[in-house]
N, C-alpha and C positions, 0 to 999 in steps of 0.2 A: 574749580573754576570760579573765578569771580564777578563782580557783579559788579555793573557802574551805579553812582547812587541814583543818574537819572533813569536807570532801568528797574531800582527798588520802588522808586516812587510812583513808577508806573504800575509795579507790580501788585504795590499797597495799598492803589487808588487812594494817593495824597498827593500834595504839592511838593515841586522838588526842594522849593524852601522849607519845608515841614521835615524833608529828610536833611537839609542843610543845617538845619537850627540844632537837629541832635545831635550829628554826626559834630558840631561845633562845640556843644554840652557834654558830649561824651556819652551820652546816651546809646548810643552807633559806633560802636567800633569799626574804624574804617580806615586803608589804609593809603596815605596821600601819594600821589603818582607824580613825575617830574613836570608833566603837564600841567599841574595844578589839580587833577581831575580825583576823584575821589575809587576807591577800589572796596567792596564788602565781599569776604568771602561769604564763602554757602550755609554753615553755620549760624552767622551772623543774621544772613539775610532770613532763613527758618525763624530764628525768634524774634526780629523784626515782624515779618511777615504774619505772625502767631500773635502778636500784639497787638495790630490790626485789626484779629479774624477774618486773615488769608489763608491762604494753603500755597506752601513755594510750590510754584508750579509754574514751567517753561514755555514759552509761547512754542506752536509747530512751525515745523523749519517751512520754507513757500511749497505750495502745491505741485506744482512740476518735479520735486524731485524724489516725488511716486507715480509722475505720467510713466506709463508702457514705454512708450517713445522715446524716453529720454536717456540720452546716454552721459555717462562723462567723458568730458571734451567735446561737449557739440556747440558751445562757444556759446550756454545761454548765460 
């Protein structure tokens, strides 16, 4: 899975221009999308992340889809 650069740089707790400057230097291997948008697989993003002193680690998906309640297809 991969990773946009403006979700590394959230993930890094940096500016997304800080991941933009690398990812421009080559610093960041990253790989450009038709959108213009930037793509770092997971690899990548671990030693990023490790340069930092982060730890890749995934935000949790929204709370409701461990409500009891909740089914799929109940149109939330």
């Amino acid at each position: 899975m991969a990773t946009t650069a403006g979700e590394l740089s959230r993930l890094a707790g940096v500016s997304s221009a800080a991941i933009s400057y690398r990812i421009r230097t080559g610093s960041i291997r990253a790989e450009r999308q038709a959108d213009g948008s930037y793509q770092v697989d997971d690899d990548e993003v671990a030693r990023v992340l490790a340069s930092y002193g982060r730890k890749p680690e995934r935000p949790m998906p929204p709370a409701y889809f461990g409500h009891p309640f909740w089914e799929p297809g109940d149109g939330w």
